[in-house]
C-alpha positions in Angstrom: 130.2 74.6 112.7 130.3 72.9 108.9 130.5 69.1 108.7 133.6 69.4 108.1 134.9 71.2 110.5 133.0 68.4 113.3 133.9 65.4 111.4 137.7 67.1 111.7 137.3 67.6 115.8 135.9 64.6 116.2 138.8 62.6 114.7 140.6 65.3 116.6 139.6 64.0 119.5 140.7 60.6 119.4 144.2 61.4 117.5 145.5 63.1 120.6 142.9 66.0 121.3 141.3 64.9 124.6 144.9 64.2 126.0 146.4 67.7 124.9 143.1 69.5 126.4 143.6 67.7 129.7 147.3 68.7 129.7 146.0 72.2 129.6 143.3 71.2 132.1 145.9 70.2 134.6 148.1 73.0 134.0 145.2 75.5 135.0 144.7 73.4 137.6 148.0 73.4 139.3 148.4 77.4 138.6 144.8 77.8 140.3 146.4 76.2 143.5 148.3 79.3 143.6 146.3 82.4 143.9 148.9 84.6 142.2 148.5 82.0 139.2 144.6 82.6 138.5 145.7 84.8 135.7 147.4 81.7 133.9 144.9 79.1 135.1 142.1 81.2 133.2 144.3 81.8 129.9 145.3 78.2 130.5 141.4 77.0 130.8 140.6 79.0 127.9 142.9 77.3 125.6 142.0 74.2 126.7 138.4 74.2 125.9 139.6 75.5 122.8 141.7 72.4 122.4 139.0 70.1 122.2 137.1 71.7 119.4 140.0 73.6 117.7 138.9 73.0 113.9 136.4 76.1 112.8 138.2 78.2 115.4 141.0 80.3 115.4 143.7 81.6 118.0 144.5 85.1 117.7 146.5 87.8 119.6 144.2 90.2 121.4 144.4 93.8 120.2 144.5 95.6 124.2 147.6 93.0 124.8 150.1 95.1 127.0 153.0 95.1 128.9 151.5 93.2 131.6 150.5 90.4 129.0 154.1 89.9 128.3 155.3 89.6 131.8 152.8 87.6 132.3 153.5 84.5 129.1 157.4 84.9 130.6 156.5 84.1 133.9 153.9 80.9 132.1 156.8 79.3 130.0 159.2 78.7 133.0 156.2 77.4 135.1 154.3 75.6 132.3 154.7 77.2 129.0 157.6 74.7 127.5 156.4 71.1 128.7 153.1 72.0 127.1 154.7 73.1 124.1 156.7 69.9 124.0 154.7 67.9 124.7 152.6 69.6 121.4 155.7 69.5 119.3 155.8 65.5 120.2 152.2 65.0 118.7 152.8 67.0 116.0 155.7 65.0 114.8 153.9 61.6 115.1 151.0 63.2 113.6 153.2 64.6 110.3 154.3 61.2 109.9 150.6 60.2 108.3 149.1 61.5 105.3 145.8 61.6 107.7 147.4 63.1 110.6 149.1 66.4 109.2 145.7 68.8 109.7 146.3 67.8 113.3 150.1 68.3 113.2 149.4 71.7 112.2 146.8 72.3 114.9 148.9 70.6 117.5 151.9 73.1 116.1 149.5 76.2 116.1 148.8 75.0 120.0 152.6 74.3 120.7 152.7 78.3 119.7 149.9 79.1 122.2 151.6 76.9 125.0 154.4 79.3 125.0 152.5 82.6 124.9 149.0 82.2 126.2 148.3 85.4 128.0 146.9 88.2 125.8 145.3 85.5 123.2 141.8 84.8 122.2 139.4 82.5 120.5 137.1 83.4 117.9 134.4 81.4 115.5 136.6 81.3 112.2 135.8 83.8 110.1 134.8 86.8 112.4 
């Protein structure tokens, strides 16, 4: 990870990071309750750990993403997929506001896209 890319999670972190990761920390937790919604609790885990450290990462669709995949993200935005990604698109705007705040706007937009479709996606080092 570059120093930039730490100093940029750590002020990530206190702009809004920590409480967007435990949003996605509860939502896998209230799918896991259900045992037909480990699929989404583990997409939805995923996401979140890469929501606290999401600067020298990237978010990309996985290449074996099916059928199944695409049931799957419509059956997460009724159940979780669109307060997550409101609740993304609410930071963002407050963020884009500041001058300072707009690399997190972006990553909170970039998440607000993964709220709504997180089945199928995965996280890589940035570059790879």
């Amino acid at each position: 990870m570059s120093p930039l890319s730490l100093v940029l999670n750590v002020l990530w972190l206190i702009f809004g990071g920590l409480l967007a990761a435990f949003a996605w920390l509860l939502a896998a937790a209230l799918m896991a309750l259900t045992i037909v919604g480990l699929p989404w609790s583990f997409a939805a885990g995923r996401i979140a750990l890469y929501t606290l450290l999401p600067f020298g990462q990237e978010m990309r669709r996985r290449p074996d993403a099916d059928l199944l995949s695409t049931v799957g993200n419509i059956v997460w935005f009724v159940l979780a997929g669109w307060w997550l990604a409101l609740a993304h698109l609410l930071l963002a705007i407050m963020l884009a506001i500041t001058i300072i705040g707009l690399p997190f706007a972006w990553a909170h937009l970039k998440l607000a896209g993964a709220s709504l479709f997180p089945v199928g996606t995965e996280i890589v080092p940035r570059g790879v």
